[in-house]
C-alpha positions in Angstrom: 126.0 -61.8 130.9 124.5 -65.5 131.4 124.7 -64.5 135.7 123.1 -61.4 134.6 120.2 -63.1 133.2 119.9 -65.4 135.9 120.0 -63.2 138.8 117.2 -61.1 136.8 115.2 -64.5 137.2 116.4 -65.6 140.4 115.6 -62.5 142.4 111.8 -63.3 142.4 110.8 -64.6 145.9 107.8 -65.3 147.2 107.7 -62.5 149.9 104.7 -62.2 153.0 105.6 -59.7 155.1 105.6 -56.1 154.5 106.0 -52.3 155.7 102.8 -50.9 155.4 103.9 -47.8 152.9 102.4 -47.2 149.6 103.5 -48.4 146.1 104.8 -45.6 143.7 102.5 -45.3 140.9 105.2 -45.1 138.5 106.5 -48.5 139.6 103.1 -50.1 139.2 103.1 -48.9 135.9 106.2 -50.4 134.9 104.9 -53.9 136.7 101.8 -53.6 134.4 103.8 -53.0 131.2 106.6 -56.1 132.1 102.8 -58.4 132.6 101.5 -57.0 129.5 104.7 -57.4 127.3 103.6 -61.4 128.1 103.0 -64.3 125.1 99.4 -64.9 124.7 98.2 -67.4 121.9 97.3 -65.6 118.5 98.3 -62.2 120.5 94.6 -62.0 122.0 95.7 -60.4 125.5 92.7 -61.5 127.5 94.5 -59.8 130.7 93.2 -56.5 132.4 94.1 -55.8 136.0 92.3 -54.5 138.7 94.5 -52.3 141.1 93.6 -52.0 144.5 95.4 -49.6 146.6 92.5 -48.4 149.3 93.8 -50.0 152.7 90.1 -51.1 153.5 89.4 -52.7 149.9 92.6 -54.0 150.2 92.5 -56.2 153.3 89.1 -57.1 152.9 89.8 -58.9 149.7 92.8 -60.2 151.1 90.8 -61.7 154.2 88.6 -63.0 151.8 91.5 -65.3 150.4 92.4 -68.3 152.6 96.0 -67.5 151.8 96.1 -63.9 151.1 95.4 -62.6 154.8 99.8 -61.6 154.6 98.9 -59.2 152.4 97.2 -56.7 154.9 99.6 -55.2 155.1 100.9 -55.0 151.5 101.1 -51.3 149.9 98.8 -52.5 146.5 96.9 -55.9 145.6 96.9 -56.6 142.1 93.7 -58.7 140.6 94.5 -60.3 136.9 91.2 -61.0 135.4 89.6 -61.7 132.0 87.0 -63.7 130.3 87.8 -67.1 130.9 85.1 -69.0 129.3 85.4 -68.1 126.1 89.4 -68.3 125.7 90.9 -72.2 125.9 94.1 -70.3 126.0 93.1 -68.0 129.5 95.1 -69.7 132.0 98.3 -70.1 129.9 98.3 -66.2 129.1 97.2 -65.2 132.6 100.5 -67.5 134.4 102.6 -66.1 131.5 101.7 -62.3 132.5 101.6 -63.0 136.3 104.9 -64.1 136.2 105.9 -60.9 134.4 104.2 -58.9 137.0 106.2 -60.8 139.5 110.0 -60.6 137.8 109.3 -56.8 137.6 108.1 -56.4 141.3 111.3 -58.1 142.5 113.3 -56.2 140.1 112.2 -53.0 141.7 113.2 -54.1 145.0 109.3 -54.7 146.3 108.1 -57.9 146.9 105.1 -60.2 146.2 103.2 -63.4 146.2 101.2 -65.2 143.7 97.9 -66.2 145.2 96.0 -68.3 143.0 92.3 -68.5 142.4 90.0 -71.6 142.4 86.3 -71.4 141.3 84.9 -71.3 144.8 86.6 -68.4 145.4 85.0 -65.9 142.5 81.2 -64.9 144.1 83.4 -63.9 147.1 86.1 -62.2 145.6 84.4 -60.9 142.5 81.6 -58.9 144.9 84.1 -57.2 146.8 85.1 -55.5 143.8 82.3 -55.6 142.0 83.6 -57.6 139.3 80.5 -59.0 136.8 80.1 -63.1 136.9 81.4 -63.4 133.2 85.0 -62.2 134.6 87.2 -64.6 135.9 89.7 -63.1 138.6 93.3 -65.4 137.7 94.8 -64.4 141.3 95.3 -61.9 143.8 98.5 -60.8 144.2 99.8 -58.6 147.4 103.0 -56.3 146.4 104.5 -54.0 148.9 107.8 -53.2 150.5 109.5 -56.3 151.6 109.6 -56.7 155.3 111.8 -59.8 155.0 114.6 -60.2 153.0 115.1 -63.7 150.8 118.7 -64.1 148.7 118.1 -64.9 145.1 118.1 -69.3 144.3 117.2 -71.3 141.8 116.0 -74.6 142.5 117.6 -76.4 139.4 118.3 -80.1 140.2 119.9 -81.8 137.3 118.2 -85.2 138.1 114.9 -83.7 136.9 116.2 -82.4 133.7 115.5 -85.3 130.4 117.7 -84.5 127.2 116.5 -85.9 124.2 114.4 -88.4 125.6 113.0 -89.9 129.3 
């Protein structure tokens, strides 16, 4: 069972290639529910997700992205967003989701990378989608059919592991 749970984990790569095909819509909706089932402090959620499957929107955001352009060929892009300002808690909630999104992507055999967002990068972004200046995108996140093939790892080391104290 403990291998079960680990593999689970394990299987999430960080994948950049892909076979241009669409993403079933029922998938994506699973990948939404496993980023939504997430912790967030005092349950306030600020997630909502922008899903961009039109080829055009789709590679123009991710040539917007200095290390998105991989995902040109990717079958959806995935935006997390929310209002940052006003939530101390935002960036916690938001990794805490994304890596939901991304466990349940590599679950269902499709792959994905997390590409994250810096401040510089929101006029850009957030006008190719027309997202309004009080949103904060959290990353943009390519998800497809894998094109490459990565074996599941962990990258425990022991020596970086402190019991009880340092």
């Amino acid at each position: 069972m403990s291998e079960d749970v680990l593999k689970f984990i394990t299987v999430r790569r960080s994948i950049r290639t892909f076979r241009s095909e669409p993403v079933d819509r029922a998938k994506l909706e699973i990948i939404l529910k496993a980023a939504m089932a997430a912790p967030s402090a005092s349950n306030s959620r600020p997630w909502e997700f922008l899903v961009i499957t039109d080829r055009e929107r789709l590679r123009a955001v991710c040539q917007a992205h200095p290390y998105a352009g991989f995902g040109a060929d990717a079958g959806v892009i995935i935006l997390p967003f929310g209002k940052k300002e006003s939530y101390r808690w935002f960036d916690q909630d938001m990794g805490a989701a994304t890596e939901n999104l991304l466990i349940a992507v590599a679950n269902l055999g499709l792959g994905a990378t997390w590409c994250g967002m810096t401040d510089d990068l929101q006029k850009t972004i957030r006008d190719l989608i027309g997202l309004p200046e009080d949103l904060y995108v959290f990353a943009v996140i390519p998800i497809g059919v894998p094109a490459e093939v990565k074996p599941p790892r962990t990258q425990y080391e022991a020596a970086r592991v402190h019991w009880g104290q340092f």
